[in-house]
N, C-alpha and C positions, 0 to 999 in steps of 0.2 A: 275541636268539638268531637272528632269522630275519638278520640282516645278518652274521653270523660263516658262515651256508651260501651266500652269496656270496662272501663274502672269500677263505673257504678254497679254494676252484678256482679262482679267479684265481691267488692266489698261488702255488698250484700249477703252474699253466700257467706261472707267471713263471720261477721255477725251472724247471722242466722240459727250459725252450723258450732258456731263457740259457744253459746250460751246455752247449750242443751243440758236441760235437766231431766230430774229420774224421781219417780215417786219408786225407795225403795225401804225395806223395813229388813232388820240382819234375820230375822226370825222367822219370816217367811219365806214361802217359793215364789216362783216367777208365776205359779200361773193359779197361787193365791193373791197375790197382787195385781192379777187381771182381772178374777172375779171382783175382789174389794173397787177396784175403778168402774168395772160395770154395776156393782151396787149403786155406786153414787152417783154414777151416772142415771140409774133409775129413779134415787129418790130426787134428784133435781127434776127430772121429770113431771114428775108427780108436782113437782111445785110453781111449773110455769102455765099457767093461764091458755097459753097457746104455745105453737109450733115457731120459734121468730127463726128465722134467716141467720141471722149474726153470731156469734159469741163473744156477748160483753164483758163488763168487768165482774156483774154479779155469778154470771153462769161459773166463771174462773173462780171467782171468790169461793163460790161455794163447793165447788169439786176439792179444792184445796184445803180449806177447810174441815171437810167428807173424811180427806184421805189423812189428814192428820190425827182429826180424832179416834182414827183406828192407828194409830200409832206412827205412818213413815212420815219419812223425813224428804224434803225437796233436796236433792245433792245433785251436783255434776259427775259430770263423766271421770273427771280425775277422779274424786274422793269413792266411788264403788272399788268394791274388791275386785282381784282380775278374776275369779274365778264365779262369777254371780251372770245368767242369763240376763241377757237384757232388748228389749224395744225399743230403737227409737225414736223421738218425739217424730212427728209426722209436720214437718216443717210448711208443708203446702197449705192449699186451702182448704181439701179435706182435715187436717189438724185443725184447720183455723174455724171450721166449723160442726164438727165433732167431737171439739174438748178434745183431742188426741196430740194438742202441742206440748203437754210432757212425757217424756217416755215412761215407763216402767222396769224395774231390775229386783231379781229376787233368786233364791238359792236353785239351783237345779234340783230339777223334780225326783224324786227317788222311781224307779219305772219296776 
């Protein structure tokens, strides 16, 4: 018993930690692609009745959605270029309740 309460958190974290995706677009910078997620994060806003606790399948639907119509693409971690800034996903429960479970990756900023 006591070896299956190790197991199960690893494997957890294995999963968790493997499946991380990136809303990223080859076009933009990283911290165009933060604005573009905070936009849609706004107009979801605007379109929820109230404030709920959870984030369901719709709230995901539609950030995903959001960020496609402005062109990126959901990719993993393998398929980014090495050379691209990146955030990522916020695995906890602030991700799980601030739409922040996909990361973000986009070009370095020119300063």
């Amino acid at each position: 018993m006591r070896k299956y309460g190790v197991l199960l958190p690893l494997c957890l974290m294995c999963l968790l930690t493997g499946c991380a995706k990136y809303y990223y677009h080859e076009d933009k910078t990283f911290n165009q692609c933060a604005w573009d997620r905070a936009d849609c994060l706004f107009e979801l806003k605007k379109r929820l009745a109230s404030e709920s606790p959870g984030w369901g399948d719709y709230k995901q639907k539609f950030l995903e959605h959001c960020m496609q119509n402005r062109g990126y693409q959901l990719v993993t971690e393998d398929k980014l270029p090495l050379d691209v800034k990146r955030q990522d996903p916020d695995s906890g429960l602030r991700g799980y309740l601030y739409g922040h479970r996909r990361g973000i990756a986009g070009a370095l900023d020119e300063e």
